[in-house]
TORKOL-4160 file (C-alpha; in steps of 0.2 Angstrom, whole numbers, padded with zeros to 4 digits, m for minus):
318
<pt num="1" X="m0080" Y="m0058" Z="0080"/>
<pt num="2" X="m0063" Y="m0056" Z="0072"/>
<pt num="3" X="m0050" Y="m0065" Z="0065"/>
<pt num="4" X="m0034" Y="m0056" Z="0062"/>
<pt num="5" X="m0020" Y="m0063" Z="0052"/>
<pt num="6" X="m0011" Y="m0051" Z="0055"/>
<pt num="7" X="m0011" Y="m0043" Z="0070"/>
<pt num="8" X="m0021" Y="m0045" Z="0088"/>
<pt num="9" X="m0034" Y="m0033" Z="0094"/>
<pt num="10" X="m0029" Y="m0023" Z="0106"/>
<pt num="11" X="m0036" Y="m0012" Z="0118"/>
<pt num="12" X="m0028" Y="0004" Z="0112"/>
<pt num="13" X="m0034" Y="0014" Z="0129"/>
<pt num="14" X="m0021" Y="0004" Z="0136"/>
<pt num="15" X="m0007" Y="0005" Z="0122"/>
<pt num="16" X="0011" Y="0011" Z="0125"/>
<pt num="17" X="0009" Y="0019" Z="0108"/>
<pt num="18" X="0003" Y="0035" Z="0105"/>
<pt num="19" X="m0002" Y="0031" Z="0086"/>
<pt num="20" X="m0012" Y="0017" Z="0093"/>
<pt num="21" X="m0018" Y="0023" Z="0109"/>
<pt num="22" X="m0027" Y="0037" Z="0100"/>
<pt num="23" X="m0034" Y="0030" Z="0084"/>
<pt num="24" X="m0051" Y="0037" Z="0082"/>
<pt num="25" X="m0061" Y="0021" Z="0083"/>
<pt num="26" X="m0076" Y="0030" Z="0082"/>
<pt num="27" X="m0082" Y="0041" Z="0066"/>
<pt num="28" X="m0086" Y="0057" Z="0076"/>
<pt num="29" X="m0067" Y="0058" Z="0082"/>
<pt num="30" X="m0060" Y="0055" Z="0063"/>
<pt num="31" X="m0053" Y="0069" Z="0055"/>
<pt num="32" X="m0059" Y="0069" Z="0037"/>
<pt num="33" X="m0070" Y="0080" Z="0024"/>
<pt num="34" X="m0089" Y="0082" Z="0027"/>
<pt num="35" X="m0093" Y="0074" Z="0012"/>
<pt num="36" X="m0084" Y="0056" Z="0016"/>
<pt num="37" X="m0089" Y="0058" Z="0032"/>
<pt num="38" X="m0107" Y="0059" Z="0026"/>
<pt num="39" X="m0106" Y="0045" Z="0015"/>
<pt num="40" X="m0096" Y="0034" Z="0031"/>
<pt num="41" X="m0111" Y="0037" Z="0040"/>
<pt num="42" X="m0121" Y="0032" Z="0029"/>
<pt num="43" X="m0113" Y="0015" Z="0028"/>
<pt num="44" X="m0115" Y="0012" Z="0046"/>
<pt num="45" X="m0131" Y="0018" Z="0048"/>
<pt num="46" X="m0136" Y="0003" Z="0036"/>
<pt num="47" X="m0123" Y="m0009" Z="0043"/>
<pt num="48" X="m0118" Y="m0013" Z="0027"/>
<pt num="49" X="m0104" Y="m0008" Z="0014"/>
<pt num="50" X="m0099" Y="m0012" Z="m0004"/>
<pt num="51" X="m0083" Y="m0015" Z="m0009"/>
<pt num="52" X="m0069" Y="0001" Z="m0005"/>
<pt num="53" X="m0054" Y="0005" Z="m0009"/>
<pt num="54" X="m0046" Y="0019" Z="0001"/>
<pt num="55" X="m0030" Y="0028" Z="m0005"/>
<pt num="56" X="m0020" Y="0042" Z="m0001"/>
<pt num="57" X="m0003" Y="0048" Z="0007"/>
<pt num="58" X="0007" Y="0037" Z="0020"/>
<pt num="59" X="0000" Y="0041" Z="0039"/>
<pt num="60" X="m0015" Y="0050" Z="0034"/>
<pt num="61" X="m0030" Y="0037" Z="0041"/>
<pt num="62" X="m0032" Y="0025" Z="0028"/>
<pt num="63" X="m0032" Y="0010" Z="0040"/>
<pt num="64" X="m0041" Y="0021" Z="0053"/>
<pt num="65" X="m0056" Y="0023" Z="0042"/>
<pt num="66" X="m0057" Y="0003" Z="0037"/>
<pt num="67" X="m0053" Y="m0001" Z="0057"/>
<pt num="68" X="m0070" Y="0013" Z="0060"/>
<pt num="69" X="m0081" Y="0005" Z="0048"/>
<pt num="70" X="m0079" Y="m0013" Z="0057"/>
<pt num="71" X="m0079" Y="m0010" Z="0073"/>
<pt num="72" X="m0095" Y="m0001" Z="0067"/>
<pt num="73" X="m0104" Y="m0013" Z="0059"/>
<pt num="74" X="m0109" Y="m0030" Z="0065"/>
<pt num="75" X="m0097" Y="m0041" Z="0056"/>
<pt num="76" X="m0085" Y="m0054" Z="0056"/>
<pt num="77" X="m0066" Y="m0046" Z="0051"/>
<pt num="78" X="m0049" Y="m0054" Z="0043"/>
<pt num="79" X="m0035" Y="m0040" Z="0045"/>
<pt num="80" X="m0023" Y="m0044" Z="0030"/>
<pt num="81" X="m0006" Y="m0034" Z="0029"/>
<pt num="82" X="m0005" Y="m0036" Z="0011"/>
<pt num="83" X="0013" Y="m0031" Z="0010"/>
<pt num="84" X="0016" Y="m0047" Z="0020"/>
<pt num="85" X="0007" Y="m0058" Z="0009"/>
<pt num="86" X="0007" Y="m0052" Z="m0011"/>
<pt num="87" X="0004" Y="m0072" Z="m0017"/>
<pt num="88" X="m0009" Y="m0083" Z="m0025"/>
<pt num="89" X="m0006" Y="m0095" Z="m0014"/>
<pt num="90" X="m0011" Y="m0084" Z="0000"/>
<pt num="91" X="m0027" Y="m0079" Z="m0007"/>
<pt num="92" X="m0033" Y="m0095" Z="m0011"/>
<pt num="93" X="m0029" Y="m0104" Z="0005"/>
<pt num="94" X="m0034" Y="m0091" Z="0017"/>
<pt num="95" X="m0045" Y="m0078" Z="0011"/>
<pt num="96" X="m0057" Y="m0090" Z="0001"/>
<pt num="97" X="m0057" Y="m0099" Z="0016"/>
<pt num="98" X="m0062" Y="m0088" Z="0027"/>
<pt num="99" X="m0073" Y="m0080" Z="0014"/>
<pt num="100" X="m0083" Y="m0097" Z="0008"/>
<pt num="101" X="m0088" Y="m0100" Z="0029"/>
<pt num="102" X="m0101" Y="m0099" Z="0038"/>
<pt num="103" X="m0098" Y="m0082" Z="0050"/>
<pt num="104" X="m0105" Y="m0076" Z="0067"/>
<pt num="105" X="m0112" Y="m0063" Z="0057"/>
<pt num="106" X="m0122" Y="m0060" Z="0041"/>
<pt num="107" X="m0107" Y="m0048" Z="0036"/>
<pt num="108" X="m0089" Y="m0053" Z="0034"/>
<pt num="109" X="m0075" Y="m0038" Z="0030"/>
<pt num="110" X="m0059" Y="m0041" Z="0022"/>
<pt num="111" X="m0047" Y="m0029" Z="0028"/>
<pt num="112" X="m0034" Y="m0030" Z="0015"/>
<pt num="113" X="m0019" Y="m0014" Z="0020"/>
<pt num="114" X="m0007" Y="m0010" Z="0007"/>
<pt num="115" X="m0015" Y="m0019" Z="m0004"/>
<pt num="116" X="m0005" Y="m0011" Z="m0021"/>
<pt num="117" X="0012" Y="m0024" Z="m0015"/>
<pt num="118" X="0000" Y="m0038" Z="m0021"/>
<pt num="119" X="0006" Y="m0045" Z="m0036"/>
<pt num="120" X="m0006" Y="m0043" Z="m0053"/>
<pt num="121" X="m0010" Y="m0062" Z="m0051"/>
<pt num="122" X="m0015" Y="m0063" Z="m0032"/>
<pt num="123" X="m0026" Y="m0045" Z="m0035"/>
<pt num="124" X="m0034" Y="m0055" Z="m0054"/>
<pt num="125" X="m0037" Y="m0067" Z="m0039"/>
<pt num="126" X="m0044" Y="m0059" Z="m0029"/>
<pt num="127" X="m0058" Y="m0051" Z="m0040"/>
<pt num="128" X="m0065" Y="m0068" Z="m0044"/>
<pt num="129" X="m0068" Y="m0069" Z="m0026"/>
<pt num="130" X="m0076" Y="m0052" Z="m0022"/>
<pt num="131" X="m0088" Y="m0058" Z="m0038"/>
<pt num="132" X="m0092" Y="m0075" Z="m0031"/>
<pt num="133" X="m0095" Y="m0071" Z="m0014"/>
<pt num="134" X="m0102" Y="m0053" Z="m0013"/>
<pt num="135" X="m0117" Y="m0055" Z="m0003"/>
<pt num="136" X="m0108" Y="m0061" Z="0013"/>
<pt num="137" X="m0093" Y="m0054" Z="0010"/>
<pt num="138" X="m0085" Y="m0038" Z="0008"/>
<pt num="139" X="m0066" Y="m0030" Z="0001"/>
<pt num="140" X="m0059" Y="m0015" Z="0009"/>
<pt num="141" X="m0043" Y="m0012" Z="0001"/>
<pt num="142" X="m0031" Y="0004" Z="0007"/>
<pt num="143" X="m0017" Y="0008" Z="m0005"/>
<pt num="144" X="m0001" Y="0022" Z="m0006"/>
<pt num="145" X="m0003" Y="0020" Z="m0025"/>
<pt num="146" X="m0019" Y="0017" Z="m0034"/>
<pt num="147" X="m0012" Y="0015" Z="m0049"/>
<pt num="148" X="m0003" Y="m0001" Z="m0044"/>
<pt num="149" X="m0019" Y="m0009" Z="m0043"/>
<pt num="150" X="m0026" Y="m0018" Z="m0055"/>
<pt num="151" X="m0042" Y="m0010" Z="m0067"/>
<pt num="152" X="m0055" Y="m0024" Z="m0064"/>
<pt num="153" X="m0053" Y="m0024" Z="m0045"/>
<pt num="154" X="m0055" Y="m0003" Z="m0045"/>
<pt num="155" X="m0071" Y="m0006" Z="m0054"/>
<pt num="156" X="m0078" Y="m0017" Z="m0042"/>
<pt num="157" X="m0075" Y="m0005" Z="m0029"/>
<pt num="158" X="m0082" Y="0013" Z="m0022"/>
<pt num="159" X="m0066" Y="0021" Z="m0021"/>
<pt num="160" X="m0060" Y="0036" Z="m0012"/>
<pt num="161" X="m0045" Y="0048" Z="m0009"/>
<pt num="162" X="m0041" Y="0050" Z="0008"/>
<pt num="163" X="m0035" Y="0068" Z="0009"/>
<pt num="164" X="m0024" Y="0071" Z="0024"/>
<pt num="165" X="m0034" Y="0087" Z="0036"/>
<pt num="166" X="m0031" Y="0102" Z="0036"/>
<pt num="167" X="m0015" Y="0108" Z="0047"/>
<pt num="168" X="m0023" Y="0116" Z="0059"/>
<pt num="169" X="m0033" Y="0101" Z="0064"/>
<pt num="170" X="m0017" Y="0090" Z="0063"/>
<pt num="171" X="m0011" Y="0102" Z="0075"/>
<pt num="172" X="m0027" Y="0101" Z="0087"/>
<pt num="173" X="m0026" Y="0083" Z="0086"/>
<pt num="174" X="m0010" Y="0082" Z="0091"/>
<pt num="175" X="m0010" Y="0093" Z="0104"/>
<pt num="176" X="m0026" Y="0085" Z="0112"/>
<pt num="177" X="m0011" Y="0070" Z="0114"/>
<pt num="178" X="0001" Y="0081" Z="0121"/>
<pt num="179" X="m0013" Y="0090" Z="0135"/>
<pt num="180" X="m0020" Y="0071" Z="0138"/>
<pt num="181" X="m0004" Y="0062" Z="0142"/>
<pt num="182" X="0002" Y="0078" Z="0154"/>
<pt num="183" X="0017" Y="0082" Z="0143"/>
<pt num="184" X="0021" Y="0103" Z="0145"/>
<pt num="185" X="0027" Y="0109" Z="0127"/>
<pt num="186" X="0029" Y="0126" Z="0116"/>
<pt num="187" X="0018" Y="0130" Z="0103"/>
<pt num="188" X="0033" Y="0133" Z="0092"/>
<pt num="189" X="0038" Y="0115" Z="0094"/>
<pt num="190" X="0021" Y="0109" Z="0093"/>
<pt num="191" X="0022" Y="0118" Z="0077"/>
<pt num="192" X="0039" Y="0113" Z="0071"/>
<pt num="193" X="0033" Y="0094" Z="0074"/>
<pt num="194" X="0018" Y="0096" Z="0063"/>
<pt num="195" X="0027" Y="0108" Z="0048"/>
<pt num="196" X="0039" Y="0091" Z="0049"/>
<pt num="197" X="0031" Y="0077" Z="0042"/>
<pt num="198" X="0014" Y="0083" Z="0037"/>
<pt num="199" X="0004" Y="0074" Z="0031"/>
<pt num="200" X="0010" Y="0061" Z="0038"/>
<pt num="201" X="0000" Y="0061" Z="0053"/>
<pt num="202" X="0008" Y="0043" Z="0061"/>
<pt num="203" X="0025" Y="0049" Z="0058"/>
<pt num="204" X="0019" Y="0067" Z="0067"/>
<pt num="205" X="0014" Y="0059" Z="0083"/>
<pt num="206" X="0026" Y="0044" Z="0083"/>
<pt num="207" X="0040" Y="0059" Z="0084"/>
<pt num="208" X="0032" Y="0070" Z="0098"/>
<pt num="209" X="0031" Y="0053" Z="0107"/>
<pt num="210" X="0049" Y="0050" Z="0105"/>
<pt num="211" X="0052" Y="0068" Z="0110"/>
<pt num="212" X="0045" Y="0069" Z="0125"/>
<pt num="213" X="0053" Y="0066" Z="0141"/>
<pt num="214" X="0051" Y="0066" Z="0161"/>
<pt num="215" X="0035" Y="0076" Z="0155"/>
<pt num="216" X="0041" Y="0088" Z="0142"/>
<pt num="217" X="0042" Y="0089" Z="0123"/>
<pt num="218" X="0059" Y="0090" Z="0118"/>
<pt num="219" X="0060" Y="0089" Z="0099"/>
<pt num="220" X="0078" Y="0078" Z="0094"/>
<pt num="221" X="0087" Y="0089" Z="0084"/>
<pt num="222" X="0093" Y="0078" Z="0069"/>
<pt num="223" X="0073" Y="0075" Z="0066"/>
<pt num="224" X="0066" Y="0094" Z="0067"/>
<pt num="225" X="0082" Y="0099" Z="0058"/>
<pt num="226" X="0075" Y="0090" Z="0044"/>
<pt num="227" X="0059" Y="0103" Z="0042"/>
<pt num="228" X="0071" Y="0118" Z="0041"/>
<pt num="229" X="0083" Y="0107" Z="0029"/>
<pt num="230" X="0069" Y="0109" Z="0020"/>
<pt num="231" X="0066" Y="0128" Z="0021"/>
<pt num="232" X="0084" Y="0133" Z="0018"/>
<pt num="233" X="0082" Y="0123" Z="0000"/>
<pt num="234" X="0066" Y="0130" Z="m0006"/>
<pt num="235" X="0069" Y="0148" Z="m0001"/>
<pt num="236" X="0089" Y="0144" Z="m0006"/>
<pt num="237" X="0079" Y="0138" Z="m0025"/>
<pt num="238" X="0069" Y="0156" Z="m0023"/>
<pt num="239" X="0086" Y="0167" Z="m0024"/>
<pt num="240" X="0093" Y="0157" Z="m0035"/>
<pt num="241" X="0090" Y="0172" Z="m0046"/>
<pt num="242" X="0099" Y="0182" Z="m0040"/>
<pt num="243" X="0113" Y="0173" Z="m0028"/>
<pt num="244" X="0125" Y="0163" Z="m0043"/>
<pt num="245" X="0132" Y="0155" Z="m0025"/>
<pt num="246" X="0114" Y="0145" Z="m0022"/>
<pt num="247" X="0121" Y="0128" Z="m0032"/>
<pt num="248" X="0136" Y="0128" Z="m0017"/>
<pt num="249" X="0124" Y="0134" Z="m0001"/>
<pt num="250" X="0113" Y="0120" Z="m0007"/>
<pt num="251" X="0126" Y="0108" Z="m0010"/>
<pt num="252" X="0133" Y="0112" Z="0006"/>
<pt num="253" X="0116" Y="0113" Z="0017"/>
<pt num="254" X="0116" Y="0094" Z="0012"/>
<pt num="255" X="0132" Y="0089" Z="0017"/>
<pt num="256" X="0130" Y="0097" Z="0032"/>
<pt num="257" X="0115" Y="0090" Z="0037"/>
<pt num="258" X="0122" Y="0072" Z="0031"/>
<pt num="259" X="0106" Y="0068" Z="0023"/>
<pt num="260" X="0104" Y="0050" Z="0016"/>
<pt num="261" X="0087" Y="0048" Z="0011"/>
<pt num="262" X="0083" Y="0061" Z="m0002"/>
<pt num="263" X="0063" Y="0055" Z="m0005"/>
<pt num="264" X="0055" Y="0070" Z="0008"/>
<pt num="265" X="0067" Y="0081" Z="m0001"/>
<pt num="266" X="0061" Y="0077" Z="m0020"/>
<pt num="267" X="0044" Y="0077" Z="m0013"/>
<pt num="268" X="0046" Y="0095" Z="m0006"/>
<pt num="269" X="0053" Y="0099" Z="m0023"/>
<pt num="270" X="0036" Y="0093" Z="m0029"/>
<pt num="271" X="0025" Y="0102" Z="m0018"/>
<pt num="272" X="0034" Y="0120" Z="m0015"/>
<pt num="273" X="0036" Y="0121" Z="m0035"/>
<pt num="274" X="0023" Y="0134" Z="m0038"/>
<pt num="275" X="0036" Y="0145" Z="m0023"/>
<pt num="276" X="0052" Y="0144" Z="m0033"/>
<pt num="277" X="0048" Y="0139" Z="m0051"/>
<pt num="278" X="0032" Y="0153" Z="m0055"/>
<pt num="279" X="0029" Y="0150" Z="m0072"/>
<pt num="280" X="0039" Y="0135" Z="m0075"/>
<pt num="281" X="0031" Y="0123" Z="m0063"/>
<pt num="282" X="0027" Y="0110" Z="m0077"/>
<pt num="283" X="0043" Y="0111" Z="m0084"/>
<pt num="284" X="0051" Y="0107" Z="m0064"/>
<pt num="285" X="0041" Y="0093" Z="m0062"/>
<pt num="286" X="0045" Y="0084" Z="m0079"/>
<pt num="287" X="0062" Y="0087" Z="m0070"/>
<pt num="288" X="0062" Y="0081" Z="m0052"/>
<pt num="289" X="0052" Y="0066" Z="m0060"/>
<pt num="290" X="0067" Y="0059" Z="m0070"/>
<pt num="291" X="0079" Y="0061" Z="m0054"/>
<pt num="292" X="0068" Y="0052" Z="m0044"/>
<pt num="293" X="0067" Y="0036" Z="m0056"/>
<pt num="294" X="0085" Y="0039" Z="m0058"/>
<pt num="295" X="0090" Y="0040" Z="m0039"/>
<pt num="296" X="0079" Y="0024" Z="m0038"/>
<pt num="297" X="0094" Y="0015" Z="m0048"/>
<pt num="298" X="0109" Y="0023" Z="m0041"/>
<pt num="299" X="0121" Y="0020" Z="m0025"/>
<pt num="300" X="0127" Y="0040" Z="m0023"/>
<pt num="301" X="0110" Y="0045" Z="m0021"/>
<pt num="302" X="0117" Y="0063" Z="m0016"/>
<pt num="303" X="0124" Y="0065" Z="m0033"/>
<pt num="304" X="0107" Y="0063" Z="m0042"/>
<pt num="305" X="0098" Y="0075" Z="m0028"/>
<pt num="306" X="0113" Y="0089" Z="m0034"/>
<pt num="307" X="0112" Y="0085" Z="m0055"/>
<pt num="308" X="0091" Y="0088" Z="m0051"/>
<pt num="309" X="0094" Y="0105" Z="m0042"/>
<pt num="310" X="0107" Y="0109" Z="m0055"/>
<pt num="311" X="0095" Y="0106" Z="m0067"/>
<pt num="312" X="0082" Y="0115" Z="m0058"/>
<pt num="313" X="0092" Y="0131" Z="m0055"/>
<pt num="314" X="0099" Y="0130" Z="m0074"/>
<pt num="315" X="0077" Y="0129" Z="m0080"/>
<pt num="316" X="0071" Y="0144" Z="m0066"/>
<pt num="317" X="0087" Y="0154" Z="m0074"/>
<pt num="318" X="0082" Y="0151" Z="m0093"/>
């Protein structure tokens, strides 16, 4: 049995959304190295599990695996949207509750997603509760940012990185959606849709659900344009060497493609350093670091996202 706080069970087969409609509800069907998926088995095998704390990027299964593991195991289930409910007040008066019960089961699983917008004292909480009742109930917490939560709850709980697959397997996955749902499509747009928002898995199949159309994937351009937005700029940061214009293409790749929210393109910088910056790589992302705090105070956003790349070119020219 399951009580939900926030959110129905649904039967995805029949769901409208894609996201939902296919997300693996079995452990066979989840995308994930051998080694968790080992140790996953292992856990329903015994129909049991200690307390977990999963983290890793935005879209890339989190929530899937914690959804696996109890429809796996015989237990009773309270799905929290932490992000909705970061107070004491809701910890005391409706996750003690439900954990002090009686349940339909010897098991009870406390879903608890997005569990690092908790405040420090709802999660100091929380961890006298995993404490008092640990042998009829159990935490899964799922995070973006492990190190928002707090030490003494980490330490009470197995913890694992969910890494998002491989892109090939992203790929496969998503075109198993495409081929299931009768949509016709190109490769290249089935590959332009996945270089996009990788790892972002949600975000990948959200966007080829909004792209298709009387049958046929049609990517919307403002929202592939932003993979090769993202292109231009690092291989636009590669020449930089040798092309004194770079600063002003850069400057006007972004104007043109009237870009608001700078966070994918600071996250790129991150992650393509090691194409642009060889041999400077620390340096860079000592760099991009201080922008992004900085943007995070500022209203002209796209002045901060020029200063770092005028930084950046003035480092990889040194």
């Amino acid at each position: 049995m399951s009580f939900f706080e926030e959110e129905k069970s649904v039967n995805t087969e029949q769901h409208s959304l894609w996201a939902e409609k296919y997300r693996p509800n079995v452990l066979d069907n989840y995308i994930c190295n051998e080694q968790l998926k080992s140790i996953l088995k292992d856990f329903i095998s015994k129909k049991d599990i200690p307390h977990l704390l999963f983290y890793g990027n935005a879209g890339t299964g989190k929530t899937t695996v914690a959804k696996i593991l109890t429809n796996n195991i015989p237990c009773d289930v309270m799905y929290v949207n932490a992000s909705d409910n970061t107070g004491v007040d809701f910890v005391r008066d409706k996750i003690r509750p439900f954990a002090s019960a009686m349940g339909f089961n010897d098991l009870k699983i406390v879903i608890l997603d997005e569990s690092d917008y908790m405040s420090t004292n709802s999660q100091a909480s929380l961890r006298n509760l995993m404490e008092t009742y640990s042998k009829t109930t159990r935490f899964i917490l799922t995070c973006n940012y492990v190190e928002k939560i707090i030490s003494p709850l980490i330490s009470r709980c197995q913890v694992f990185q969910i890494e998002p697959p491989a892109k090939k397997d992203v790929a496969l996955y998503t075109k198993n959606i495409l081929d299931k749902e009768s949509i016709k499509y190109e490769l290249a747009d089935l590959k332009t849709s996945v270089d996009s928002f990788y790892p972002d898995i949600r975000k990948i199949v959200n966007f080829i659900q909004q792209s298709s159309t009387n049958g046929t994937l049609k990517l919307i351009k403002n929202q592939s344009a932003n993979f090769e937005l993202k292109t231009k700029l690092i291989e636009l940061l590669k020449n930089s060497k040798t092309n004194t214009k770079s600063f002003n293409e850069i400057r006007q790749l972004i104007a043109d493609a009237g870009t608001k929210s700078f966070d994918e393109l600071y996250t790129e910088l991150y992650s393509k350093v090691n194409e642009y910056a060889v041999g400077k790589e620390t340096l860079i992302i000592i760099e991009v670091a201080e922008y992004v705090y900085q943007s995070s105070m500022v209203v002209d956003k796209e002045i901060t996202f020029m200063a770092c790349i005028a930084k950046i070119i003035k480092s990889i020219n040194k």
